[in-house]
C-alpha positions as CSV (number, residue, x, y, z in Angstrom):
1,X,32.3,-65.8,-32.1
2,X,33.7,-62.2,-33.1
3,X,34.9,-61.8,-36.7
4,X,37.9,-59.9,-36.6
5,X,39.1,-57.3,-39.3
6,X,42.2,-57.8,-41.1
7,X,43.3,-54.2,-39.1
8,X,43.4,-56.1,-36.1
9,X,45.2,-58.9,-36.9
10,X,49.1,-58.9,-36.3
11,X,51.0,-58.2,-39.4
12,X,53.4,-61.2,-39.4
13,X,56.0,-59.4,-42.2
14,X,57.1,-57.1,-38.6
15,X,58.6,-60.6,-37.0
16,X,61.7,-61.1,-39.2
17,X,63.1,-58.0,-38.5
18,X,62.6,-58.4,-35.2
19,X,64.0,-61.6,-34.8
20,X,66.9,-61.1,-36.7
21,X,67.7,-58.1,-33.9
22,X,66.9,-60.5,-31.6
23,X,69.7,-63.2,-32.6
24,X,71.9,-60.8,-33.3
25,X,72.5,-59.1,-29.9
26,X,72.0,-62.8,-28.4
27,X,75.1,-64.3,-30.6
28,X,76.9,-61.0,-29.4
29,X,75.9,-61.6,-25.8
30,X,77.0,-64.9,-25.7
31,X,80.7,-64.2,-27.0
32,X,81.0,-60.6,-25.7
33,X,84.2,-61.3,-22.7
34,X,86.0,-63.1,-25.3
35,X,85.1,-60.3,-27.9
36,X,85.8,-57.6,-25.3
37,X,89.2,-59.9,-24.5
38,X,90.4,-59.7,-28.0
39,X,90.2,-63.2,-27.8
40,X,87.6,-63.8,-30.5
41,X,89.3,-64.5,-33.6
42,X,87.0,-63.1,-36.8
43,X,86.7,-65.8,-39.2
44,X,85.6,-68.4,-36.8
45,X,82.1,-68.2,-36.7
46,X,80.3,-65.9,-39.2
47,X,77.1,-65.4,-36.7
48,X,79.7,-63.5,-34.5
49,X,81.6,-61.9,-37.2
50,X,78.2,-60.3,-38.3
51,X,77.1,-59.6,-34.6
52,X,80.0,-57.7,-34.6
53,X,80.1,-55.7,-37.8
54,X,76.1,-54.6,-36.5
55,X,76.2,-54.4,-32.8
56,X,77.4,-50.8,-33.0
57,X,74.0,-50.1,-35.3
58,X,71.6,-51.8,-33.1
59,X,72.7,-50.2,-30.3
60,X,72.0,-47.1,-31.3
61,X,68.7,-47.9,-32.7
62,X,67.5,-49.4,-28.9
63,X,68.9,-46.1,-27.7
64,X,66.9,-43.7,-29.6
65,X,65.6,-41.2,-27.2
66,X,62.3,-40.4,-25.3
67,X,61.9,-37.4,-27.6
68,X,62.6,-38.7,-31.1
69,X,59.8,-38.5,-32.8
70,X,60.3,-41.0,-35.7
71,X,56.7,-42.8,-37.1
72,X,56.2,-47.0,-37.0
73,X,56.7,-47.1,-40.9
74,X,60.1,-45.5,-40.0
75,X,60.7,-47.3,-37.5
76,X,60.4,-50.7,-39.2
77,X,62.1,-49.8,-42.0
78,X,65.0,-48.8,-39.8
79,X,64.6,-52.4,-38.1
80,X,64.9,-54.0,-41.1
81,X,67.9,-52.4,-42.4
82,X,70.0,-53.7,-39.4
């Protein structure tokens, strides 16, 4: 069996973030016609409210371009502050 060195092995403290960008584009997804509608009323579910308040921020971090050079300390930082 191959010992592994700690460089290898995933660094779990990347996850959060991650997942927290994940939920928050999926609670967007899943109200976005009544959003888009006007029909949502803020107050009503504070997942969506924040959703909201941050879709605009996540967006533009998925769309950074092709020639953006930014490093993956940067970048998770970034991802963490959304």
């Amino acid at each position: 069996m191959r010992e592994y060195e700690t460089a290898e092995l995933p660094d779990r403290s990347q996850d959060r973030p991650k997942l927290r960008v994940r939920e928050l584009l999926a609670t967007y997804e899943r109200q976005r016609d009544l959003i888009l509608l006007g029909a949502y009323r803020a107050g009503s579910d504070r997942r969506v409210d924040e959703a909201i308040a941050r879709i605009d921020a996540v967006e533009a971090f998925l769309k950074q371009g092709t020639g953006d050079a930014v490093g993956f300390a940067d970048t998770l930082a970034r991802l963490g502050e959304l």
